[in-house]
C-alpha positions, -999 to 999 in steps of 0.1 A, spaced: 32 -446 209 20 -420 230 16 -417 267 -18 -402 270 -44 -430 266 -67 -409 241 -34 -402 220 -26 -443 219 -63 -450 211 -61 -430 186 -25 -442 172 -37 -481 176 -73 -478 161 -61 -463 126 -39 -489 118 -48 -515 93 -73 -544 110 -79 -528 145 -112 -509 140 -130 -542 124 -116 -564 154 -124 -538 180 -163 -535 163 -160 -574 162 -149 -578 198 -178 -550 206 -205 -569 187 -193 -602 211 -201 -578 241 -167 -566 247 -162 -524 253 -139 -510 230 -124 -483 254 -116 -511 278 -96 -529 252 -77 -496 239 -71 -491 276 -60 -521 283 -33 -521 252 -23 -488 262 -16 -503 299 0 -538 285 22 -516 265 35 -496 291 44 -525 311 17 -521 340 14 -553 355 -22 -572 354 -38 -578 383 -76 -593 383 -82 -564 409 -70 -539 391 -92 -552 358 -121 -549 384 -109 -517 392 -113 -503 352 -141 -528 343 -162 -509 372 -153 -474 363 -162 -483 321 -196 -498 331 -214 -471 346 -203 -448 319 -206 -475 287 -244 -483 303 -259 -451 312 -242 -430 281 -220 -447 256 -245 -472 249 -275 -450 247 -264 -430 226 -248 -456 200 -281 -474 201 -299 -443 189 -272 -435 164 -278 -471 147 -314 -463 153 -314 -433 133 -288 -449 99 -317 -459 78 -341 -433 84 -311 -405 80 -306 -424 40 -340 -412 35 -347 -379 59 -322 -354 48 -326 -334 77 -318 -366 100 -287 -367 87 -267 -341 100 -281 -350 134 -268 -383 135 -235 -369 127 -237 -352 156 -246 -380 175 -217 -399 165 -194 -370 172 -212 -374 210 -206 -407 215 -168 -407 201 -165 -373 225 -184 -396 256 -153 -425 247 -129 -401 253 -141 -391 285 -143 -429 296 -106 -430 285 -93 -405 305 -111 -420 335 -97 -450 331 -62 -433 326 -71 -416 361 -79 -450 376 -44 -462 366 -24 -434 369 -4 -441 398 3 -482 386 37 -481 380 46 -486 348 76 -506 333 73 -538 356 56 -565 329 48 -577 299 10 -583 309 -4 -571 270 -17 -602 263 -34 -608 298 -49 -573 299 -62 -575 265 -78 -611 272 -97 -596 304 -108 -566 282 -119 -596 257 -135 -614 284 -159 -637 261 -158 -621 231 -122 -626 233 -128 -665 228 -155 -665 205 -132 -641 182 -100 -651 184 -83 -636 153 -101 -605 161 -83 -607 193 -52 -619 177 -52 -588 151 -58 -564 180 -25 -578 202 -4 -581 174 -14 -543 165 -9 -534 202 26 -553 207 40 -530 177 33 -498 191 
């Protein structure tokens, strides 16, 4: 997989069962780009640290809370009215392309927060990806499961 975050995002959320766990982990309260963040770091052998889950966890939330989620919130606002206004459509789409242009953003910041964690010293996927999980994790445990078993093939 790729060493760019966006590019391993990208890589780990087409193949078969990710998206539905990531959008099941989501609807538990987890944030998507912190768990494809937190593969990409697992993968890559950074060591897990609470600290440094703070550290990325800090930098998401301001982001996730004060754009990401506002603008998904008026994107699943808008999905029945867009089946019956034509016009509403199109602007949804945009919408969406906002939001999945605002995640990529919020992956390269978290790529900036970890860019100078050396690489190479664990094999910390699961740990990272159950901090990402946080409750969600628990309460969806094969959605977890597909998502580290997708992220340990990479």
């Amino acid at each position: 997989m790729s060493d760019d975050v966006w590019s391993y995002a990208l890589q780990l959320y087409a193949r078969p069962g990710v998206e539905a766990a990531c959008l099941s982990l989501q609807e538990g309260g987890a944030d998507v780009c912190l768990l494809l963040a937190s593969a990409w770091l697992g993968s890559t052998g950074v060591a897990f640290s609470p600290p440094r889950m703070d550290a990325l966890d800090s930098t998401a939330r301001v982001w996730r809370e004060t754009v990401i989620v506002p603008l998904r919130s008026l994107r699943q606002r808008w999905r029945e009215a867009a089946n019956e206004e034509a016009e509403l459509g199109p602007l949804r789409e945009q919408i969406k392309q906002l939001e999945l242009e605002a995640e990529k953003v919020l992956l390269g910041r978290l790529e900036a927060v970890a860019r100078d964690w050396p690489r190479g010293e664990a094999e910390d996927l699961a740990r990272w990806l159950d901090a990402a999980a946080g409750e969600a994790g628990g309460l969806r445990r094969d959605a977890r499961e597909t998502l580290r078993t997708a992220a340990s093939h990479s």
